[in-house]
SEKOL-153523 format. One line per 10 residues: for each residue x, y, z of C-alpha. Coordinates in pm, 1 decimal, decimal comma. Layout:
BEGIN
X:Y:Z; ...;
***
This chain:
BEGIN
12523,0:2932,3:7300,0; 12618,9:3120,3:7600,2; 12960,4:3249,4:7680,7; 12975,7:3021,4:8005,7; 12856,6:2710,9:7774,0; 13136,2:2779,2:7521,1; 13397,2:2787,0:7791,6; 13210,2:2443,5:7924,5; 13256,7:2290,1:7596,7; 13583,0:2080,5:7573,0;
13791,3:2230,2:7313,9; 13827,0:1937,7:7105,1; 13458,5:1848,6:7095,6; 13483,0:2212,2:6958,1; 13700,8:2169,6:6691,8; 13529,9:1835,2:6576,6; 13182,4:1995,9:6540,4; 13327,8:2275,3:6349,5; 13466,1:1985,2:6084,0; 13165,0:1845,8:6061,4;
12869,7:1947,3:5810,6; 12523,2:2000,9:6008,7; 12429,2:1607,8:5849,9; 12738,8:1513,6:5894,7; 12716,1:1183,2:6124,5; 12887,0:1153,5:6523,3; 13153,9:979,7:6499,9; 13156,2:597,9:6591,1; 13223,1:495,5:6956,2; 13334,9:134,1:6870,8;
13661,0:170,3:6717,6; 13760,4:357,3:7062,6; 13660,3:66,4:7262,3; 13794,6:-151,2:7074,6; 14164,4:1,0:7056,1; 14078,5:42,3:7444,3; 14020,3:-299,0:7540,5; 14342,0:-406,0:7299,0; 14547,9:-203,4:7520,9; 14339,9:-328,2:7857,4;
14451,3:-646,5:7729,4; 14822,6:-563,4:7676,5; 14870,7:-375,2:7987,0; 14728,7:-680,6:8189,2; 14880,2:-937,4:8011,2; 15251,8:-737,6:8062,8; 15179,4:-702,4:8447,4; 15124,8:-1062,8:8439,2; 15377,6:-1205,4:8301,8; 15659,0:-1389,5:8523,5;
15426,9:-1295,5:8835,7; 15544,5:-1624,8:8992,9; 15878,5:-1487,6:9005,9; 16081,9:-1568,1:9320,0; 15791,9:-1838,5:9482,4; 15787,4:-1972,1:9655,4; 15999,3:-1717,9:9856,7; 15921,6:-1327,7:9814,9; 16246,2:-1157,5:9763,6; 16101,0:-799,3:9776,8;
16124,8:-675,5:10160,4; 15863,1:-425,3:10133,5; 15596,4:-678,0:9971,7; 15707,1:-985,6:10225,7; 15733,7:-747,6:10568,6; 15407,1:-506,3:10478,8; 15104,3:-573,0:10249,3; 15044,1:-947,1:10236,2; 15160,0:-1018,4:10636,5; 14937,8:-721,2:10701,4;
14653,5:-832,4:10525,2; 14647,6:-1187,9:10674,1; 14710,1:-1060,5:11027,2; 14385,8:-855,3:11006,4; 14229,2:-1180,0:11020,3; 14341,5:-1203,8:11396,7; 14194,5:-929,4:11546,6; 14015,8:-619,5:11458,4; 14076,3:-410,9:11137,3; 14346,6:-216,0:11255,6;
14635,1:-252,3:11096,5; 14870,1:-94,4:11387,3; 15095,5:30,8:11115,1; 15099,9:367,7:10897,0; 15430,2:428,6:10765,5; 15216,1:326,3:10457,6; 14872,0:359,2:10443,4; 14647,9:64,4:10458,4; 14387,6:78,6:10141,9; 14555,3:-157,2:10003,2;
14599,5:-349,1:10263,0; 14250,4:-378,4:10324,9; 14195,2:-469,9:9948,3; 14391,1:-750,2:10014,0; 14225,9:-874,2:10318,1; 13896,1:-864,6:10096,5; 14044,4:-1068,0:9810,1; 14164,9:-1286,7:10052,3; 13876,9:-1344,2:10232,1; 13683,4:-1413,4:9928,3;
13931,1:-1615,4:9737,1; 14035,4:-1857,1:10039,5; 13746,2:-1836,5:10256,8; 13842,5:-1670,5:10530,4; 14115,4:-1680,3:10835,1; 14183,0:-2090,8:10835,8; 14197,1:-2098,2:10425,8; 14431,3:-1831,5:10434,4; 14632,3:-1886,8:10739,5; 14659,6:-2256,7:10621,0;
14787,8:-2155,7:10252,7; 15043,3:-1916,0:10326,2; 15222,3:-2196,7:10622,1; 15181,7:-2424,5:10348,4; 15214,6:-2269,1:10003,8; 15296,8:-1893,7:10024,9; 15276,2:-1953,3:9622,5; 14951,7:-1942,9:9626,0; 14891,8:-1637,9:9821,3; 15165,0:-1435,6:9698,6;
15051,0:-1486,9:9301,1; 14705,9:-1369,3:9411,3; 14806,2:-1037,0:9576,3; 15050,2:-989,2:9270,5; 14756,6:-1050,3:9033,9; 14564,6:-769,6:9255,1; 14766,2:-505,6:9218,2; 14851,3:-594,1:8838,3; 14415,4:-609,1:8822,4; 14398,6:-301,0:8973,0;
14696,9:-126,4:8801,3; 14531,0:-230,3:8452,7; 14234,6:-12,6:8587,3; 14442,1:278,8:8605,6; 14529,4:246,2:8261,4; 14140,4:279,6:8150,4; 14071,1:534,4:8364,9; 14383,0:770,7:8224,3; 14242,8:700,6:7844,9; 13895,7:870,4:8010,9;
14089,1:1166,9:8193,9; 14208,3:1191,4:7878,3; 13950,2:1200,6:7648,3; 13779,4:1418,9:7851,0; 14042,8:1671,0:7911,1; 14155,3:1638,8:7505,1; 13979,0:1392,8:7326,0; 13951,8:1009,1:7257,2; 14293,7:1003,3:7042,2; 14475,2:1140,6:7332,3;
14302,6:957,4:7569,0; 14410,8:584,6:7405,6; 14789,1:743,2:7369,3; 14851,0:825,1:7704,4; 14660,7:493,8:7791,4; 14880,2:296,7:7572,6; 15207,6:463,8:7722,4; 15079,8:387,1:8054,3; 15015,4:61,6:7950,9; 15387,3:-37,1:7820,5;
15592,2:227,5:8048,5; 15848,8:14,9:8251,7; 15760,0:107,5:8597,3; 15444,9:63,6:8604,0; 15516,2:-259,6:8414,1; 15754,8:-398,7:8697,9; 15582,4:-300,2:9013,6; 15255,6:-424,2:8851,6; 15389,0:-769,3:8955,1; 15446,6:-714,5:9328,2;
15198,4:-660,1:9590,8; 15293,9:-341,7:9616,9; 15099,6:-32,9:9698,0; 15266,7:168,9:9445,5; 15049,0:86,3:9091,3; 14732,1:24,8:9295,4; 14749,7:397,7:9382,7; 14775,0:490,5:8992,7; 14395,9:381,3:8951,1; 14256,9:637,7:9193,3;
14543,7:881,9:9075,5; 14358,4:846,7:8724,1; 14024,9:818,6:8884,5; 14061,0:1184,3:9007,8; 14251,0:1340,4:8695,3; 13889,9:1223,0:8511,4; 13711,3:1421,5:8737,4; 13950,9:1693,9:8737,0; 13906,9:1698,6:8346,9; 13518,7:1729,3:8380,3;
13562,3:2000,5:8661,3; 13736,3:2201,8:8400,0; 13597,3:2137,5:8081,0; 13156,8:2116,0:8207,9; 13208,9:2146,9:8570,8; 12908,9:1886,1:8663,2; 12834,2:1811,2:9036,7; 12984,5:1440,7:8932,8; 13338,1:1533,9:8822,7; 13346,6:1711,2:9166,6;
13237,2:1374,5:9314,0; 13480,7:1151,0:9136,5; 13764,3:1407,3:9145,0; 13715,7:1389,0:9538,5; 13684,3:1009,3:9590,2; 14012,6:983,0:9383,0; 14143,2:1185,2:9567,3; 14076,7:1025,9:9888,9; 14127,2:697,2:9832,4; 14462,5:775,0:9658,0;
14568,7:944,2:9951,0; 14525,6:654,1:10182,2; 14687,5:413,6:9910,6; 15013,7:574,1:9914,8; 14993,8:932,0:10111,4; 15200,7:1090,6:9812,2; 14910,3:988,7:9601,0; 14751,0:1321,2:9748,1; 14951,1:1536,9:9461,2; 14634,2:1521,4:9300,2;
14452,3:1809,1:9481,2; 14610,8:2054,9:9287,3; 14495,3:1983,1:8950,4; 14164,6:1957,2:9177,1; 14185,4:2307,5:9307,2; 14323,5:2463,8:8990,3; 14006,1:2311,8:8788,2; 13750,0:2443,5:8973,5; 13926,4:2746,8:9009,0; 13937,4:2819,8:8596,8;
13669,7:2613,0:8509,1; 13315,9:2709,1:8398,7; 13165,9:2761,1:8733,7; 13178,9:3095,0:8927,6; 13113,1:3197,8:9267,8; 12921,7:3059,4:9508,7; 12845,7:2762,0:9254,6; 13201,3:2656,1:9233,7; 13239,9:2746,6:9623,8; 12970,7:2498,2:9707,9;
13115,2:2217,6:9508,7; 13465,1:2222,5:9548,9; 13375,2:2246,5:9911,1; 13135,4:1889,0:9803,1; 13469,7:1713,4:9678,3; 13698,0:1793,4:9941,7; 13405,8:1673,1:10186,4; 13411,8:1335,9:9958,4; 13749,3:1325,2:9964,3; 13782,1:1363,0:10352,3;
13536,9:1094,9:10369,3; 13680,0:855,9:10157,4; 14008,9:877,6:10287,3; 13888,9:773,5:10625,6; 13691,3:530,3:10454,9; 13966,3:354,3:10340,5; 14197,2:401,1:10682,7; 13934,9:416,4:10954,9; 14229,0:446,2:11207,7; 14369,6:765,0:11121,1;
14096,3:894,6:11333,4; 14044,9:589,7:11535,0; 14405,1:568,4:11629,7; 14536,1:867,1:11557,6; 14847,3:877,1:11802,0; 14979,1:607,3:11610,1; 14884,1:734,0:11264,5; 15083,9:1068,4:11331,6; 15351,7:825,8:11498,1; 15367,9:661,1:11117,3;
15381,6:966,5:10940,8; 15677,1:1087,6:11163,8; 15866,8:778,5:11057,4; 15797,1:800,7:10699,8; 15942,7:1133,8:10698,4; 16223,3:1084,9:10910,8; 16304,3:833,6:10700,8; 16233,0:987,7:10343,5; 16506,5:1264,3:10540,0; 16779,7:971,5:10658,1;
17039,3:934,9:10385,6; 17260,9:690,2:10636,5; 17115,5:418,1:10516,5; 17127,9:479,0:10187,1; 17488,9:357,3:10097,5; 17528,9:276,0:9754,8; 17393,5:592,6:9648,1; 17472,6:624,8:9322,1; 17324,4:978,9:9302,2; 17394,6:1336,6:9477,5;
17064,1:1475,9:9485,6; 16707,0:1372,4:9461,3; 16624,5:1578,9:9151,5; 16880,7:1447,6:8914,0; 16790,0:1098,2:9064,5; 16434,4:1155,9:8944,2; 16522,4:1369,7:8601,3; 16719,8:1029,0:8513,6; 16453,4:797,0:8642,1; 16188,7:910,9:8436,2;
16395,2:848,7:8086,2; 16406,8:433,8:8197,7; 16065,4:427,3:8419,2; 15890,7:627,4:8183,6; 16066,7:655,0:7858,8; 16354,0:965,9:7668,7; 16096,9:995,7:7371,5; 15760,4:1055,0:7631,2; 16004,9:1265,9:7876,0; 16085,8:1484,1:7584,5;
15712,7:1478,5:7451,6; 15575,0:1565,1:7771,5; 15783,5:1844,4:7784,2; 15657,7:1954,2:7423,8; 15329,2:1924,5:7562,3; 15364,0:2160,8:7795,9; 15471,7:2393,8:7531,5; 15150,8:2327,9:7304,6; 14980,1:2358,6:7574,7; 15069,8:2705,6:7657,4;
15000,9:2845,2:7329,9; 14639,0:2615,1:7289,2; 14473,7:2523,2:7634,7; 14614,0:2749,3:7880,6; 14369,8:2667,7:8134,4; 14472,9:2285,9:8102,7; 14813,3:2367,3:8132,1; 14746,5:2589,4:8462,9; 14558,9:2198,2:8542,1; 14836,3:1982,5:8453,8;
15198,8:2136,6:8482,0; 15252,7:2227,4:8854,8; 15171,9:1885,8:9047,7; 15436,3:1716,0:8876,6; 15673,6:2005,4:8876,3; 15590,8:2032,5:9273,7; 15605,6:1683,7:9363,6; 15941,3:1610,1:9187,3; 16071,9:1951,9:9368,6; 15975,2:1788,4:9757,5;
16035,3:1471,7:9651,5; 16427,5:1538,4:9516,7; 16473,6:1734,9:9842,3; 16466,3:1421,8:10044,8; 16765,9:1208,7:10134,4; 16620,9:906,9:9980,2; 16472,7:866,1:9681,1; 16367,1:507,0:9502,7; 16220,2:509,3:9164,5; 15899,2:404,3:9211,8;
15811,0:722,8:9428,4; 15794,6:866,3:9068,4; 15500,7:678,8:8967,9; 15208,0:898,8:9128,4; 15312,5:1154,6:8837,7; 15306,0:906,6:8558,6; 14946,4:936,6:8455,1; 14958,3:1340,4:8395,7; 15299,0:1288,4:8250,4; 15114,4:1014,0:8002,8;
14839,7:1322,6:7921,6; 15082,2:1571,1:7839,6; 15311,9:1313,0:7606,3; 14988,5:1219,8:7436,2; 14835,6:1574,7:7320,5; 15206,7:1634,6:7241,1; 15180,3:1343,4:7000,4; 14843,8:1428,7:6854,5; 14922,6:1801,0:6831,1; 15192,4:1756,5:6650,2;
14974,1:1497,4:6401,9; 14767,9:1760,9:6317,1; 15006,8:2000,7:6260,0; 15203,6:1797,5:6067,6; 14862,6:1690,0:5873,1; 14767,0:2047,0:5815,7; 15026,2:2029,3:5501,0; 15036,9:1644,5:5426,7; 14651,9:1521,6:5540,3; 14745,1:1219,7:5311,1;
15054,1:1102,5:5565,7; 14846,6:1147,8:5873,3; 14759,0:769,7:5938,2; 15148,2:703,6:5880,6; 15255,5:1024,9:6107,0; 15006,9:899,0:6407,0; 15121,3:545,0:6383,6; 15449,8:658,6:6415,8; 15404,9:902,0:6674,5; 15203,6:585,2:6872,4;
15590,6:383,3:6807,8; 15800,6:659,7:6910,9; 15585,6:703,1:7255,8; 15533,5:358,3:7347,2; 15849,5:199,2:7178,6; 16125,9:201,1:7492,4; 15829,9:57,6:7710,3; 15750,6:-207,0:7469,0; 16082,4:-352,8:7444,3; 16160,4:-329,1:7839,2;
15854,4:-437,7:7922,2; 15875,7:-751,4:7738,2; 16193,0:-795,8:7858,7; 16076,5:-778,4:8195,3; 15823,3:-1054,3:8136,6; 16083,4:-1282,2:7972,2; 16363,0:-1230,6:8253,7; 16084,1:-1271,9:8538,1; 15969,6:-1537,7:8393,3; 16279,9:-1764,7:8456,3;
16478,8:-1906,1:8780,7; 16565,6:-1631,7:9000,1; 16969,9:-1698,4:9096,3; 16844,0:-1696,1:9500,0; 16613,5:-2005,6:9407,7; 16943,6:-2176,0:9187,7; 17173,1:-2073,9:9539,0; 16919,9:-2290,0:9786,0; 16878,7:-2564,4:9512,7; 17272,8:-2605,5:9577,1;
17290,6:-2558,7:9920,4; 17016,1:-2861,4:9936,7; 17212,3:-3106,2:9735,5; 17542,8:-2995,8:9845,8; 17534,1:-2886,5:10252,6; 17377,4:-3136,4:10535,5; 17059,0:-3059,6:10731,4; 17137,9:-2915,6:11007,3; 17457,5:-2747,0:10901,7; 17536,5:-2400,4:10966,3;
17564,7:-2183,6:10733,4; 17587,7:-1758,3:10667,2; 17365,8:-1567,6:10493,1; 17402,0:-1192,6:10418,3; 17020,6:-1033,9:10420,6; 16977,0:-1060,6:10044,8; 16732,1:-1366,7:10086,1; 16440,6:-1375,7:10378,2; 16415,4:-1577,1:10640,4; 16178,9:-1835,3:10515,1;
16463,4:-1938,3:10273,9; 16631,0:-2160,4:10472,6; 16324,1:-2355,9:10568,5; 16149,9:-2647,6:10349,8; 15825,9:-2460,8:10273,9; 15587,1:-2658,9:10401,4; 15834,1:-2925,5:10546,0; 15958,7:-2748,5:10886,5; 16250,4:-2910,9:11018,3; 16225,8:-3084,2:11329,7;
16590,8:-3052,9:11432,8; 16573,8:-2667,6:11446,8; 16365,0:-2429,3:11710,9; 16205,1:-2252,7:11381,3; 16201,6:-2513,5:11144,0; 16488,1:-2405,8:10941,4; 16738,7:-2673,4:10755,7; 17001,5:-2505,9:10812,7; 17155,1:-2317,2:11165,2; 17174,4:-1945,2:11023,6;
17474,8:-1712,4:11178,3; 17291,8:-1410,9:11356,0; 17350,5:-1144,7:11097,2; 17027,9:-985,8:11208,6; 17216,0:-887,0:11542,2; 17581,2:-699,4:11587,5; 17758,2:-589,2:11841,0; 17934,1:-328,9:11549,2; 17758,8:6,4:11523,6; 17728,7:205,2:11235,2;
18000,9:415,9:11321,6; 18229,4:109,3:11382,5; 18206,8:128,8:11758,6; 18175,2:-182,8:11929,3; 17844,7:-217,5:12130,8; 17831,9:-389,0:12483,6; 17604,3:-653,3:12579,5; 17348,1:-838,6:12307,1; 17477,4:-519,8:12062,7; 17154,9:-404,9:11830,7;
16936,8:-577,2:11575,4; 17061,6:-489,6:11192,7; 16801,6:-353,9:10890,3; 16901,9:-495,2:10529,6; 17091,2:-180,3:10479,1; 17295,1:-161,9:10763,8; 17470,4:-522,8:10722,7; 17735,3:-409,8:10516,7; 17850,9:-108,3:10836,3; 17833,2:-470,0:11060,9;
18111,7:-668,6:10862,8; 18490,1:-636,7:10997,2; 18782,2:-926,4:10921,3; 18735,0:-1072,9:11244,8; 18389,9:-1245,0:11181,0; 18576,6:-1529,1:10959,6; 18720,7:-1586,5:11249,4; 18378,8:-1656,0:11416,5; 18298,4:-1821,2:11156,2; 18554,9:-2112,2:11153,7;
18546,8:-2121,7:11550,3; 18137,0:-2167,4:11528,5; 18103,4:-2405,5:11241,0; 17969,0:-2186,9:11013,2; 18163,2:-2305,8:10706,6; 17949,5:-2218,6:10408,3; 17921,6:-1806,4:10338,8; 17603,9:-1683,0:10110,9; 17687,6:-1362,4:9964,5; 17506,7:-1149,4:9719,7;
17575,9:-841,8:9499,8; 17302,5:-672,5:9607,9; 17515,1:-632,0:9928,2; 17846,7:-650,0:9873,4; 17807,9:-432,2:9574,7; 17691,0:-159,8:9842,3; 18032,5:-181,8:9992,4; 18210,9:-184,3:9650,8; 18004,9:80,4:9538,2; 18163,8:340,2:9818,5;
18474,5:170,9:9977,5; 18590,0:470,8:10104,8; 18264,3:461,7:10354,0; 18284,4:109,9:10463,0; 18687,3:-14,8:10470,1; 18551,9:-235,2:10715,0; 18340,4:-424,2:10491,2; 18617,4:-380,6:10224,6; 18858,4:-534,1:10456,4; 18613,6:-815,7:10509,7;
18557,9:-974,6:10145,1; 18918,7:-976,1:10069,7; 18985,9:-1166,4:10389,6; 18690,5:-1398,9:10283,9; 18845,6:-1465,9:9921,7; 19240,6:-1532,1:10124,6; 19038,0:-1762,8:10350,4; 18768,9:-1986,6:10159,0; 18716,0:-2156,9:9799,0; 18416,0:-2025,5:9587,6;
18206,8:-2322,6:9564,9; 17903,8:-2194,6:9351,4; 17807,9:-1879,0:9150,3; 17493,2:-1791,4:9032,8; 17424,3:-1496,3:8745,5; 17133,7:-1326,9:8655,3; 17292,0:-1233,5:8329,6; 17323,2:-1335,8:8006,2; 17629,6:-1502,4:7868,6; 17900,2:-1209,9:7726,1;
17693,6:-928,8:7883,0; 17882,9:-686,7:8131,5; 17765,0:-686,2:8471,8; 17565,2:-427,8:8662,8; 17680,6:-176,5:8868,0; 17502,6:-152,5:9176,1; 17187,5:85,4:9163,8; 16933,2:87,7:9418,3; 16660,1:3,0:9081,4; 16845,3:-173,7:8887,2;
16953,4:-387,6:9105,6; 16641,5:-483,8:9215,1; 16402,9:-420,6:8889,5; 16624,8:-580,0:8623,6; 16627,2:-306,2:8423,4; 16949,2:-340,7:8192,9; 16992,2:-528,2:7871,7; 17197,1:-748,8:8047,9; 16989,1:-918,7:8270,1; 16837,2:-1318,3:8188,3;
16692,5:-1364,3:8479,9; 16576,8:-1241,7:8800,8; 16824,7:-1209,5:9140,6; 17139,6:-1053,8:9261,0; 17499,7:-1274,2:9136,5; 17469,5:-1499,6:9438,8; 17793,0:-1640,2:9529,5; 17841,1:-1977,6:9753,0; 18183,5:-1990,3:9976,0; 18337,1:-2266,8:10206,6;
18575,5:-2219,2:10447,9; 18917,8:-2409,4:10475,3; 19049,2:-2294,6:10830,6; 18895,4:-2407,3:11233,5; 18615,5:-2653,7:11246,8; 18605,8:-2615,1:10908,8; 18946,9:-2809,7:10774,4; 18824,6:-3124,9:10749,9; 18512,7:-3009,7:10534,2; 18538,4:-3229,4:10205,5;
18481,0:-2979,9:9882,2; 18100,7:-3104,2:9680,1;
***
């Protein structure tokens, strides 16, 4: 065997061979699969579980503004989507399912007027489809890169780990983009370990589609780069096909977003906005962190797990000393990424996830490294040390992942709000909503009210609109339209006022804004001001909690908050609190 042919020859294929005796038999393919399509089966059976949550209404903002309203609007004109603050793949994935699975634009158009249920569950099941793909193509990356043990490891953590877990319910573009992610790491692994003309190919097409998934998805041209740089091909051979997968991936990103080059003006205008607003931190109040990389250092210990954090780490190490070359592969992407990524102004926790899937590689050879070295002196214990290396990795994400599935799975507190709003407050009546609930919540779905312009039951105060700016200035005129997280900068004492004088005698509030404003009073006194005067001034007619009797509640966190994370948590939903007014138009009010 050649020099070049060693070096071509994964490691671990090595090491088996070298076990073996020359009649010794290959080992068997079918226990692999198996244990694969066990953890297939968990990972979509977790991502499924409590995907109704919320229906009929879809509490997420980015999942009910973006992905499925874009999807069913491309039925109305051409396949421009007119908006790239996120890339569209998904987007268009959607559109497909769609138009297969309802029939087209009137099947569609009629089911989401009528029952949004239906199409909502469908896009959720898409990504959570598409999401369990990922987790087969990481146990290939890995095998490849290490070998088959590894490879079901990091597919099993992957599987179980919490973020993927919880955004593998929403139609969200974030765990789609994992599959393409993984799709390109397998490629990557064949670049470096044979370096055949089809690992070039599929390390490309990953890498374009992942790219115009979710544009950070593009992290994964450096393991690309750094393959074919160390891997078995030299010179104008690995020249000529690196050259071949960055053509691929150029092609498949436009492929998948046509209107980057078709409309380019307003796909640079869309990247210009995603980074201006990855670098605004004035929306952001609540922050409960002071910079980016400690924000993402503690994310991974929930999202991902402590025990794979720490293993991943101790992969790295093992690495160094066994498979330099992998390491060179593997270590600076998610090193980089976290390093731009912290040095933003905002930072959410499922911006981490494009790094899961080589974190998931380097927890699993940690895990069957230290197996074998642990078997080198007790061979007899290593069916006992692997299982418990398989508990230790996948053990947080098991139990938060279940618990995910069992809180989604129940009445989210928005849903128990409306329920008492319908019994308890007349048609017609007007009521205030803070921006914790969208604006298909006041309306019947599928029953529009005739005695309102936009078929609402109830006449909504204009939160939406304020003639407050951020700064506490008072704007002339019809003042500015207000985003979810400027509401809180909006609120002053004088709006009960308003309130009484207009009617509006019921007040829907929710932690997941107030607790902004209670979170950093010092920024918002206004706000502060505001809730007191609301307790002086009206009785608390209903309360609805998302957690569980004797548990302490939440602090607000821009996750947990919004992923039900904690312990704590029953069900889905912010504590949604119901208030009615005693003073103006609204003394004579009887109490339900």
């Amino acid at each position: 065997m050649s020099a070049v042919d060693v070096r071509a020859e994964p490691s671990g294929e090595r090491e088996r061979r070298a076990r073996r005796t020359p009649d010794a038999p290959p080992a068997r393919a079918w226990p692999w699969r198996a244990g694969l399509l066990l953890v297939l089966a968990a990972a979509l059976g977790l991502r499924a579980w409590g995907v109704r949550h919320g229906m009929p209404y879809a509490y997420n903002a980015d999942e009910n503004a973006h992905f499925v309203p874009g999807a069913i609007g491309l039925f109305g004109h051409d396949l421009n989507p007119h908006y790239f603050v996120n890339p569209p793949a998904f987007t268009y994935l959607l559109h497909g399912v769609f138009a297969v699975w309802f029939g087209g634009r009137d099947g569609v158009a009629d089911a989401y007027a009528l029952d949004p249920e239906r199409v909502f569950v469908v896009a959720r099941l898409t990504a959570a489809a598409v999401g369990t793909l990922a987790v087969g193509l990481v146990y290939l990356a890995g095998a490849r890169l290490f070998d088959r043990r590894a490879g079901l490891l990091a597919a099993a953590l992957l599987a179980v780990a919490y973020l993927p877990v919880f955004y593998g319910k929403l139609a969200l573009n974030d765990v789609p983009t994992l599959a393409p992610i993984a799709l390109s790491l397998w490629g990557t692994a064949g670049i470096l370990r044979r370096g055949w003309t089809l690992d070039f190919l599929l390390a490309g097409i990953g890498l374009g589609l992942a790219g115009a998934t979710k544009y950070t998805g593009g992290i994964v041209l450096l393991p690309l780069l750094t393959a074919a740089a160390l891997g078995p091909l030299r010179g104008r051979a690995a020249l000529t096909r690196t050259a071949l997968a960055l053509a691929v991936s150029a092609a498949a990103f436009v492929a998948a977003n046509p209107y980057a080059i078709l409309d380019f003006g307003a796909f640079r205008d869309g990247l210009q906005h995603q980074s201006d607003a990855a670098g605004d931190a004035l929306g952001k109040l609540g922050l409960d962190h002071d910079n980016g990389w400690a924000y993402y250092a503690w994310t991974a210990t929930w999202g991902l797990g402590w025990a794979p954090v720490a293993l991943a780490l101790v992969g790295l190490g093992l690495l160094g000393r066994r498979d330099p070359r992998a390491l060179a592969v593997l270590a600076p992407a998610p090193l980089l990424f976290v390093a731009f990524m912290g040095s933003q102004e905002r930072y959410f926790g499922r911006w981490l996830l494009p790094v899961f899937p080589i974190a998931c590689l380097l927890a699993a050879y940690a895990v069957m490294r230290l197996v074998e070295l642990a078997g080198a002196r007790l061979p007899r214990l290593v069916p006992v040390l692997a299982a418990t290396g398989a508990v230790v990795l996948c053990g947080q994400g098991v139990i938060y992942a279940v618990h995910s599935g069992l809180v989604l799975s129940r009445d989210d507190t928005r849903n128990h709000a409306r329920a008492w709003l319908v019994d308890n407050v007349r048609e017609h009546g007007r009521i205030v909503v803070e921006p914790v609930v969208p604006d298909a919540w006041a309306t019947d779905v599928g029953r529009p009210s005739p005695r309102t312009a936009n078929g609402a039951r109830w006449v909504k105060f204009p939160t939406s609109r304020s003639n407050i700016a951020n700064d506490g200035t008072r704007i002339p005129g019809k003042g500015r339209i207000v985003n979810i997280e400027d509401y809180e900068r909006t609120l002053y004492r004088g709006l009960i006022d308003r309130y009484e004088a207009g009617g509006y005698c019921h007040i829907i509030s929710g932690s997941t804004q107030r607790g902004r404003a209670e979170a950093e009073p010092g920024e918002v006194p206004r706000a502060t001001a505001y809730y007191r005067e609301l307790e002086r001034r009206a009785d608390l007619v209903h309360e609805a909690s998302p957690y569980r009797a004797g548990a302490e509640p939440v602090p607000f966190s821009f996750d947990f908050s919004f992923n039900f994370y904690p312990l704590a948590y029953d069900r889905p939903g912010p504590v949604m609190q119901v208030w009615r007014l005693r003073g103006g138009r609204c003394a004579g009010l009887s109490s339900p």
